[in-house]
ZAVOFI-11778 format. One record per residue (C-alpha): x negated, y negated, z. Coordinates in nm, 3 decimals, decimal comma, padded with zeros to 5 digits. Layout:
site u X v Y w Z
...
This chain:
site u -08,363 v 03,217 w -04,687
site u -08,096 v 02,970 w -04,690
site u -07,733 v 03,014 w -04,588
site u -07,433 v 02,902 w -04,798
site u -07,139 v 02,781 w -04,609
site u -06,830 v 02,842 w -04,756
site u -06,565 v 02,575 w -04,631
site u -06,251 v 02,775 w -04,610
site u -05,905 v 02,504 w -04,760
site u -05,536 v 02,602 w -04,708
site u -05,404 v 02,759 w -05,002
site u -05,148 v 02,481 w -05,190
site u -04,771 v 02,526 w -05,091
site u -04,567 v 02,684 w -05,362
site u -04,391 v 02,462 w -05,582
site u -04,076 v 02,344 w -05,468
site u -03,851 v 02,547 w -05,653
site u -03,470 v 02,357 w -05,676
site u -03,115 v 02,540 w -05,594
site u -02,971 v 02,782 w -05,863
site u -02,704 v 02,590 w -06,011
site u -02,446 v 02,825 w -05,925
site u -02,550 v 02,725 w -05,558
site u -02,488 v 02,368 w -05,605
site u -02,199 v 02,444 w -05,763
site u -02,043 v 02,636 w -05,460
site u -02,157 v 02,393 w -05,213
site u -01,960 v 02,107 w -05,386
site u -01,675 v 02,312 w -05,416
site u -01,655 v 02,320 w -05,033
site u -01,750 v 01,958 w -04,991
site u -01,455 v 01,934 w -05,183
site u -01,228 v 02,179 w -05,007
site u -01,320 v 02,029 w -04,662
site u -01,258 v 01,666 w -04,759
site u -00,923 v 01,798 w -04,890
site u -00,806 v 01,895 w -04,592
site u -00,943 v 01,647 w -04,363
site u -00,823 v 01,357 w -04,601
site u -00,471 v 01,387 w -04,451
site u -00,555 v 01,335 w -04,125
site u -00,809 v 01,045 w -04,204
site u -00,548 v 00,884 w -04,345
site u -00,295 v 00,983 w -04,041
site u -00,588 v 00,808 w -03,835
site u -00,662 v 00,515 w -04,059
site u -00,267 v 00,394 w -03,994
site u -00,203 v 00,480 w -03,680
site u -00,518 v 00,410 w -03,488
site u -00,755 v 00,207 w -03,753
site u -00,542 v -00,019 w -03,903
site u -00,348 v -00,153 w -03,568
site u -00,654 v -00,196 w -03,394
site u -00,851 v -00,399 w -03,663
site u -00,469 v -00,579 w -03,738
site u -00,412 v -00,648 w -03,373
site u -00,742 v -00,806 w -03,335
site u -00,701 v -01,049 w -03,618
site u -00,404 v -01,140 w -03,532
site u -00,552 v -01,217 w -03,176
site u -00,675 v -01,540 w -03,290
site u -00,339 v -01,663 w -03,455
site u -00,077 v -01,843 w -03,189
site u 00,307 v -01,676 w -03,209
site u 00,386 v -01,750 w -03,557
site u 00,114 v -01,628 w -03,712
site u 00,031 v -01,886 w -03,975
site u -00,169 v -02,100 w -03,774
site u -00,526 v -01,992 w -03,685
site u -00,613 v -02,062 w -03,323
site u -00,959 v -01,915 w -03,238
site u -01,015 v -01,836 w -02,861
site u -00,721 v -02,000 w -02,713
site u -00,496 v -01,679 w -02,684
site u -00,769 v -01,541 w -02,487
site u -00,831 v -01,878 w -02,271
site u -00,463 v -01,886 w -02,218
site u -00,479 v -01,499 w -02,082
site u -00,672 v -01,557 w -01,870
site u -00,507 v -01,829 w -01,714
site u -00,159 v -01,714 w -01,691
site u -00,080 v -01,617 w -01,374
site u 00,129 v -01,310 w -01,438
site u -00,193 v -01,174 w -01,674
site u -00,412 v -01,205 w -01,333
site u -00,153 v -01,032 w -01,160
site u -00,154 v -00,766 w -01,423
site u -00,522 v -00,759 w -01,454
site u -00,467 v -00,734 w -01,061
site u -00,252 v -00,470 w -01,041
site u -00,423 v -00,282 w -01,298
site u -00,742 v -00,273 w -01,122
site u -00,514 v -00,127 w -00,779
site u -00,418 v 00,206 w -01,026
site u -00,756 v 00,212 w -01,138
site u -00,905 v 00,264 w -00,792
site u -00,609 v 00,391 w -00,635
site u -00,461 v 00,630 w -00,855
site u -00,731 v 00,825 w -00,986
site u -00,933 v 00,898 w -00,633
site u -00,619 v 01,017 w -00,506
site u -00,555 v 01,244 w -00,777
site u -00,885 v 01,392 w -00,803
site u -00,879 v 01,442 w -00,375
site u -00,508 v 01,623 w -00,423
site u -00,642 v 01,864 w -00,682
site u -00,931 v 01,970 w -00,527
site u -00,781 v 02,037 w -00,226
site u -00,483 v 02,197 w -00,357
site u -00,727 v 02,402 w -00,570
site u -00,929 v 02,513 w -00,281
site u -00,620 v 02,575 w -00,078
site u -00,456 v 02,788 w -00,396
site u -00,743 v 03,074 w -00,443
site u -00,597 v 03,147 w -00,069
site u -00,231 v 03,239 w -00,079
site u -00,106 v 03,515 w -00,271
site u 00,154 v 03,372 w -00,473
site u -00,121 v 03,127 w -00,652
site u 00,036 v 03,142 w -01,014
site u 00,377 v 03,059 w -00,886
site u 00,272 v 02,780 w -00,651
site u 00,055 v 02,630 w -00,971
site u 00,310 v 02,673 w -01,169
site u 00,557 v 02,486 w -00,905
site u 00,310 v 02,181 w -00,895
site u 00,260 v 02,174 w -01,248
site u 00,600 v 02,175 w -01,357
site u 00,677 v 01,772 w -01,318
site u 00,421 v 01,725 w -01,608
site u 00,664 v 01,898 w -01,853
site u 00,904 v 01,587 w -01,773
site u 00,859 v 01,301 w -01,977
site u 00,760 v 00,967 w -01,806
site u 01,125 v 00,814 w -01,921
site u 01,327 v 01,097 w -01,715
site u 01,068 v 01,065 w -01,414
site u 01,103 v 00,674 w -01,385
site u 01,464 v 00,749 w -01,352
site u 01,457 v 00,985 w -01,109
site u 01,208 v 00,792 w -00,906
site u 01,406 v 00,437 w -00,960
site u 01,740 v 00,703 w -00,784
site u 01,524 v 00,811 w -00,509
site u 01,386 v 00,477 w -00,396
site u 01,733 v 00,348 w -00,410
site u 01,758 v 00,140 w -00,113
site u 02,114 v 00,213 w -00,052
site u 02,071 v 00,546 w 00,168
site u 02,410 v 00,684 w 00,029
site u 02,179 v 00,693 w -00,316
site u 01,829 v 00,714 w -00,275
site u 01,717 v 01,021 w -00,120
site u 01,393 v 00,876 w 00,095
site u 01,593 v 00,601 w 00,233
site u 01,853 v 00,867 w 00,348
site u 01,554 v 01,056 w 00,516
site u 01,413 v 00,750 w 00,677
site u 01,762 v 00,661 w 00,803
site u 01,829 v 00,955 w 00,963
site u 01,492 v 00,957 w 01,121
site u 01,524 v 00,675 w 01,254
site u 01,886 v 00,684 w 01,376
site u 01,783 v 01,037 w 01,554
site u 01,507 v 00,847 w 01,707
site u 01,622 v 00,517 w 01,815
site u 01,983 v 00,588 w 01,758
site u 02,235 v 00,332 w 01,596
site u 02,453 v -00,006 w 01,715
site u 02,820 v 00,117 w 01,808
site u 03,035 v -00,155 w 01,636
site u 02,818 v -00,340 w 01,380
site u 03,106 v -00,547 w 01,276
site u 03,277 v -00,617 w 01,588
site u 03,316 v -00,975 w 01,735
site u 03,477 v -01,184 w 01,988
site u 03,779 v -01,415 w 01,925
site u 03,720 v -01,769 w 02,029
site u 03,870 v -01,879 w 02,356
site u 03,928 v -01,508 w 02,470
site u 03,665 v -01,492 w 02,786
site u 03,375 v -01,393 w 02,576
site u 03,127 v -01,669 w 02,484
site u 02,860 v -01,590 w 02,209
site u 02,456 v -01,635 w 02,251
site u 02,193 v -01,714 w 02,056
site u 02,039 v -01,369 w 02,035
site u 02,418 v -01,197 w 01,933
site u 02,505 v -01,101 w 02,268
site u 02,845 v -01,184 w 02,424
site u 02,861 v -01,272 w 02,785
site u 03,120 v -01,289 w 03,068
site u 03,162 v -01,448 w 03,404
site u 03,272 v -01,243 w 03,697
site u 03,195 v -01,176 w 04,073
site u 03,224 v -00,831 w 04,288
site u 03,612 v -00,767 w 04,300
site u 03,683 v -00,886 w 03,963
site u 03,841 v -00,696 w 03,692
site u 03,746 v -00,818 w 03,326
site u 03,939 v -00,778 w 02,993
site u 03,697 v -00,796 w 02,722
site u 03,881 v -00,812 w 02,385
site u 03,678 v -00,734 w 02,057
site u 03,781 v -00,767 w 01,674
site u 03,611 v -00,658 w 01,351
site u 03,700 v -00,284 w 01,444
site u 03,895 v -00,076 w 01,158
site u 04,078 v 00,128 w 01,331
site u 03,988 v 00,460 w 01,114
site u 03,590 v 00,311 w 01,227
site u 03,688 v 00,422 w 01,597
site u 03,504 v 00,699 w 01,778
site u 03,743 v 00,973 w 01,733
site u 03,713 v 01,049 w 02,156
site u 03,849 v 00,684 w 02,178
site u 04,129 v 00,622 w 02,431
site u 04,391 v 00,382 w 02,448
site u 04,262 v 00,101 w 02,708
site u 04,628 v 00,010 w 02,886
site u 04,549 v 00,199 w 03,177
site u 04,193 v 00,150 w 03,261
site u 04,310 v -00,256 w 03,219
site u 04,610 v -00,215 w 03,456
site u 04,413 v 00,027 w 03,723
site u 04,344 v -00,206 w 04,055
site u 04,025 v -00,399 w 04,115
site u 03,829 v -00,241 w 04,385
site u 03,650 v -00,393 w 04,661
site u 03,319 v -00,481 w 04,662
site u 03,291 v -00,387 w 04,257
site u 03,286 v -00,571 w 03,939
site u 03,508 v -00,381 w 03,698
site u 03,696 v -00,428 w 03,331
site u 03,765 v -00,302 w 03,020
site u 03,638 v -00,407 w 02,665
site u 03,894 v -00,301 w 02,418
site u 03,972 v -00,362 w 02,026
site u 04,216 v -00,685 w 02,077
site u 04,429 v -00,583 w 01,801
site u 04,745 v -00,327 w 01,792
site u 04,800 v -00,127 w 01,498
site u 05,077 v -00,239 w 01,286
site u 05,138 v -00,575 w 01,401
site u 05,235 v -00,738 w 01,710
site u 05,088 v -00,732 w 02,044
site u 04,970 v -01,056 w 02,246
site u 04,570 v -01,226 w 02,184
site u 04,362 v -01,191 w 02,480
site u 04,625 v -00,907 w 02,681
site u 04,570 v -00,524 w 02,663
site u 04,837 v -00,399 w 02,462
site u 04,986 v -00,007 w 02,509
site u 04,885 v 00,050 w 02,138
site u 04,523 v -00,099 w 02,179
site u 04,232 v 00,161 w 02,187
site u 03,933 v 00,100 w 02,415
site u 03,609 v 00,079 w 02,270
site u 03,397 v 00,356 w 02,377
site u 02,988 v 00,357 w 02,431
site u 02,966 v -00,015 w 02,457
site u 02,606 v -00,130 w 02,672
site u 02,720 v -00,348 w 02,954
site u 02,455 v -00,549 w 03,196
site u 02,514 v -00,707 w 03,477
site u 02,280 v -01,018 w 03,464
site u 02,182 v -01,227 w 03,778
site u 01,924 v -01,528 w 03,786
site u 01,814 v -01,427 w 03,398
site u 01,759 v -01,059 w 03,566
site u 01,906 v -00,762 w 03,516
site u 02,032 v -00,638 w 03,801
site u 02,275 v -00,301 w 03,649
site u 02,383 v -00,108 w 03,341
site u 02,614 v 00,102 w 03,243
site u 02,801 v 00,225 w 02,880
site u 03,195 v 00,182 w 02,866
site u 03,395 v 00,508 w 02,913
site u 03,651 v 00,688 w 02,595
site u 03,873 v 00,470 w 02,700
site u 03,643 v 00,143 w 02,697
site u 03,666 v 00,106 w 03,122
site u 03,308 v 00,036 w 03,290
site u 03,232 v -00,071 w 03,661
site u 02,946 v -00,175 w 03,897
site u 02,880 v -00,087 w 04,232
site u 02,674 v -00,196 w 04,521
site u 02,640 v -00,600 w 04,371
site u 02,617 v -00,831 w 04,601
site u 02,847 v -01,096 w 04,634
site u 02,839 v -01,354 w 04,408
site u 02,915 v -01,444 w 04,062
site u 02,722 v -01,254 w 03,752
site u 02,704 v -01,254 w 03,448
site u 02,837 v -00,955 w 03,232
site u 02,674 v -00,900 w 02,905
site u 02,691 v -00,725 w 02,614
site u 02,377 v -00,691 w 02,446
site u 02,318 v -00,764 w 02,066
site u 02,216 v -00,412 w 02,021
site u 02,557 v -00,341 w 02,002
site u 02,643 v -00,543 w 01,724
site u 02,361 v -00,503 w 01,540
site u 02,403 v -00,375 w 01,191
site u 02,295 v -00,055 w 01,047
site u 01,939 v 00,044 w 00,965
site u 01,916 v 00,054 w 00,574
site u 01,549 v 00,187 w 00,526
site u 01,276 v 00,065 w 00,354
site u 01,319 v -00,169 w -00,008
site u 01,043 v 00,089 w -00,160
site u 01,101 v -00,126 w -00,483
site u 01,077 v -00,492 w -00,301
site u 00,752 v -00,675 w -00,413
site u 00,546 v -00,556 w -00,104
site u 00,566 v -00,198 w -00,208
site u 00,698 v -00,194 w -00,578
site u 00,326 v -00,081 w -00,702
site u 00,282 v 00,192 w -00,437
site u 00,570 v 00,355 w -00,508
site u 00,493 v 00,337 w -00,869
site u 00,216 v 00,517 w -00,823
site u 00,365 v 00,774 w -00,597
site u 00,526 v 00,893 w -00,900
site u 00,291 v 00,887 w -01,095
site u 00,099 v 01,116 w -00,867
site u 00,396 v 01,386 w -00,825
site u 00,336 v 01,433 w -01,227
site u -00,011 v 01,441 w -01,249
site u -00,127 v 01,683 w -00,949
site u -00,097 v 01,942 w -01,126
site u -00,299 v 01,872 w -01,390
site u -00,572 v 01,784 w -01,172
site u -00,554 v 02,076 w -00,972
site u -00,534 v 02,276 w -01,302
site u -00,846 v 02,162 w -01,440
site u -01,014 v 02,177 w -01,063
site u -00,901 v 02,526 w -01,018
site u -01,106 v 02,645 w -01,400
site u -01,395 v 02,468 w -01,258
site u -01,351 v 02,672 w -00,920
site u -01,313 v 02,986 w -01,071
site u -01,644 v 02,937 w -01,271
site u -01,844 v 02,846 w -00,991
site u -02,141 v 03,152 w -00,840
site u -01,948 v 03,373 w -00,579
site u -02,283 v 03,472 w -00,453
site u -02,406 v 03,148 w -00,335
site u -02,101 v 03,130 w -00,160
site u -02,154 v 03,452 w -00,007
site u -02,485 v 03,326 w 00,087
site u -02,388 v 03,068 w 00,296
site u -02,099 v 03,260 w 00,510
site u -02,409 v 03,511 w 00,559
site u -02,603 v 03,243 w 00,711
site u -02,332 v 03,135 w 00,918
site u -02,164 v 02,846 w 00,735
site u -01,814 v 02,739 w 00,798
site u -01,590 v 02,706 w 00,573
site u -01,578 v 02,318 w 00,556
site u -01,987 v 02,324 w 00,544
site u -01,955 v 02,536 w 00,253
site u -01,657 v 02,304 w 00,065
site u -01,872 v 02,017 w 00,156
site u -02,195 v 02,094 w 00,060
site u -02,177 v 02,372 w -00,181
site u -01,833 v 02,358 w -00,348
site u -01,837 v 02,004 w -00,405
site u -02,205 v 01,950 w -00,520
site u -02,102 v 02,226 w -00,775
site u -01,794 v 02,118 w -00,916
site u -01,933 v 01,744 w -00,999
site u -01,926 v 01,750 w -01,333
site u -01,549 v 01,859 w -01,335
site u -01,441 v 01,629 w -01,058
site u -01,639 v 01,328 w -01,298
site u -01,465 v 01,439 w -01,611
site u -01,099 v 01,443 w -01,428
site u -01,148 v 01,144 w -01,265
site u -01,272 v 00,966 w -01,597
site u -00,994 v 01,115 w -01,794
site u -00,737 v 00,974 w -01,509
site u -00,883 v 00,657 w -01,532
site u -00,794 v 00,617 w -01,904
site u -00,444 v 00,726 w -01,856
site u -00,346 v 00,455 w -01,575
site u -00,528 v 00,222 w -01,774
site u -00,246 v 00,227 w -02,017
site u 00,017 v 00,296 w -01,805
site u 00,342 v 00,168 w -01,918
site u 00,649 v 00,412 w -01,873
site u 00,697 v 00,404 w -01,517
site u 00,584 v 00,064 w -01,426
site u 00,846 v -00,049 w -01,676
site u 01,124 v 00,200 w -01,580
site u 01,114 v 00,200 w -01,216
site u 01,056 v -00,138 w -01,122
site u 01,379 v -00,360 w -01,125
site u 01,402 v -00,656 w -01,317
site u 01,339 v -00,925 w -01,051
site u 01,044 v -00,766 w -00,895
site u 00,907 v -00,673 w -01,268
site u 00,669 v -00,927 w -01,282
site u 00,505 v -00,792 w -00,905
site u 00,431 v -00,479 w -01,030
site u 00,324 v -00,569 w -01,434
site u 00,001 v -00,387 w -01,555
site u -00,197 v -00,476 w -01,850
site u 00,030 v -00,232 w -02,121
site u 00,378 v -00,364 w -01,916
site u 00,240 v -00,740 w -02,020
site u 00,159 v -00,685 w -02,348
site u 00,480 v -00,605 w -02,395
site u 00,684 v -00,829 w -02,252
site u 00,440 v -01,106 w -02,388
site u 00,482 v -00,970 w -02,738
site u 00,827 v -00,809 w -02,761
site u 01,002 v -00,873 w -02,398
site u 01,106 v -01,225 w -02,430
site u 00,787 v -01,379 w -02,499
site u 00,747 v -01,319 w -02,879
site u 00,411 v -01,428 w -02,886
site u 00,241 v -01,196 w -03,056
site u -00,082 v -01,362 w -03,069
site u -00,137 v -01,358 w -02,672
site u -00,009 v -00,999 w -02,717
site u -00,276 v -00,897 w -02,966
site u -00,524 v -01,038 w -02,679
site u -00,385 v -00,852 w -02,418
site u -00,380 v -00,523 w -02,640
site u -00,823 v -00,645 w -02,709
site u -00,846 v -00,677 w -02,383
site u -00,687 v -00,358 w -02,288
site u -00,923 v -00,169 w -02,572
site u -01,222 v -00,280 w -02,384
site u -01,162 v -00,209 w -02,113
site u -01,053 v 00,208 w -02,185
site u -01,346 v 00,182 w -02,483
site u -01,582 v 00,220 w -02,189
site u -01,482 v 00,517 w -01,988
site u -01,394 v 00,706 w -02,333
site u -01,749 v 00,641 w -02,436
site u -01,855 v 00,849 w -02,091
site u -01,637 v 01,130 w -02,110
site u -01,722 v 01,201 w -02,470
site u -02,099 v 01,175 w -02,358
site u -02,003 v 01,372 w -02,085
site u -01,831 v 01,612 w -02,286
site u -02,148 v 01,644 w -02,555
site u -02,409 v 01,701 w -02,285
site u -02,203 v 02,057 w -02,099
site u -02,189 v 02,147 w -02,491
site u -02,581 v 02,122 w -02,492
């Protein structure tokens, strides 16, 4: 008996059978529909974006004119101008600067913000300066660093912290006439001879009168009082009478002493006494020793005012730059922080105040870990925007400290339109500028595709 095997095959596929034409006929029709309405905006992107990019980097290799062709040298000249490298220089300071700081305000401030009540007003508060446009904040930056403390509003703080602190000169302007008993020093101090006994008039000029202490006395009768024994007394008074008249070097009836002047009593180069002139500019020491001193009055009362800090001097032009920058953009940081907070599992943060965690263990090592991908994506997206920079670099900074605090966008500007008119090393700059943002676009679109996934 034999057995048959029967080798089993697949049974053929069916024949491919192709689309109705009324199918075919509908999907062209909305091939056509959608390239209708996304023609418009190819075009839109073709000029605006397309065309200036491919343009700008032909003309890269042309010099200024644009008629001669010049290869690489608009790049080799970039790259050896020195306010480029200060560009490229200051450019990389927002890059690292900027960005960290803005990503470290928002995250705090986000943390800090699920904890008050009034959350929605207080974002709302901080997010306010990005409605103003970058022209209006340059100006109102470039009016609050005003160095003049009558104008700019920081300097005025500083000022007045500083005056409450170490207090001010009393008679910035004042000085001595020539010949009048007063002899000048090398430091600004005036100094006197005089020995126990003695009664000094020291005259002073430079003093409006309406610039007088308004307890000031007149100084007639503390000059004309009698010299004591044993002490070394006088007067310093403003050597000029009101109206006219009087006599140089005498105290006049109509001459006001000069209140809260420092006066030391100097022996051997040490001092040996101090005291401050009374309202009506009379001072005295007591217990000297006989012998003749010198009487001084120190510099630090003729020194002149404390102005502040030159925010927009070339030291710190590009700091305070991107202070403003940063009052604009914290609140968009801290927006985009605070979504990523309030998406984050409340039970693993129950979890670990369960088990005993602090707060700061938990923000460390749970909040942080988890909001990664947002804190990457902000940072990224901040580091494209103060790559092209251009508003408030170009607004606030004065004109002679312009070229300090120049980034990449400032000099392609000025190169091209700002004087320079050489818009081949412009076109370079504006290359140079597109490969460098070409880059961190590239990750946050990656980025971007991957949390899609």
């Amino acid at each position: 008996m034999t057995a048959t095997v029967v080798k089993e095959t697949n049974p053929p596929p069916p024949p491919a059978t192709s689309q109705p034409p009324r199918v075919r006929r509908m999907r062209r029709r909305g091939w056509l529909i959608a390239s209708l309405f996304v023609l418009p905006a190819l075009l839109l992107l073709g000029a605006l974006v397309v065309y200036p990019v491919l343009f700008s980097i032909g003309r890269s290799f042309f010099d200024a004119s644009g008629d001669k062709f010049v290869g690489g040298e608009n790049y080799t000249e970039m790259f050896q101008d020195p306010a480029t490298l200060k560009a490229v220089r200051n450019t990389a300071i927002w890059v690292v600067v900027a960005p960290a700081l803005l990503t470290g305000l928002g995250l705090i401030l986000a943390v800090l913000v699920e904890k008050i009540r009034w959350a929605t007003a207080f974002k709302l508060l901080l997010f306010m300066p990005m409605a103003v446009s970058f022209l209006a904040a340059g100006i109102i930056f470039r009016l609050a660093y005003d160095e003049d403390p009558d104008k700019g509003v920081l300097n005025a703080a500083v000022v007045a912290v500083h005056d409450a602190v170490k207090g001010t000169s009393s008679y910035p302007t004042a000085r001595a006439r020539e010949g009048q008993g007063l002899t000048k020093e090398s430091d600004g101090s005036y100094r006197a001879t005089g020995s126990p006994g003695d009664t000094l008039a020291l005259g002073l000029v430079g003093v409006a009168p309406k610039d007088l202490p308004s307890g000031a006395e007149p100084a007639a009768g503390a000059a004309a009082r009698p010299a004591e024994p044993g002490a070394l007394s006088g007067v310093v008074y403003l050597d000029f009478t009101p109206g006219g008249g009087g006599e140089q070097g005498k105290v006049d009836p109509k001459e006001s002493g000069l209140p809260e002047v420092k006066i030391e009593a100097v022996r051997d180069g040490e001092k040996v006494a101090s005291t401050t002139t009374a309202s009506d500019g009379s001072f005295r020491f007591t217990g000297l020793e006989q012998g003749e001193y010198e009487v001084r009055l120190p510099a630090s009362n003729f020194s002149p005012p404390y102005d502040g800090i030159s925010w927009l001097g070339p030291a710190l032009v590009t700091p305070a730059i991107i202070g403003a920058y940063l009052w604009i953009w914290t609140g968009f940081a801290m927006v985009l922080i605070g979504a990523g907070l309030s998406t984050l599992p409340r039970d693993a943060l129950e979890a670990a105040r369960m088990d005993g965690a602090n707060e700061w263990q938990i923000f460390r090592k749970i909040t942080v870990p988890l909001l990664a991908p947002v804190l990457t994506v902000v940072f990224v997206t901040l580091v494209i925007n103060v790559m092209k920079v251009f508003d408030l670099v170009y607004i606030i900074a004065p004109g002679p400290v312009q070229e300090d605090a120049t980034v990449l966008a400032t000099q392609m500007w000025l190169v091209s339109f700002g004087g320079g008119n050489n818009q081949g090393l412009g076109s370079a700059l504006g290359v140079l500028l597109l490969l460098l943002v070409v880059p961190a676009m590239v990750f946050n679109l990656r980025r971007f595709r991957r949390s899609q996934r």
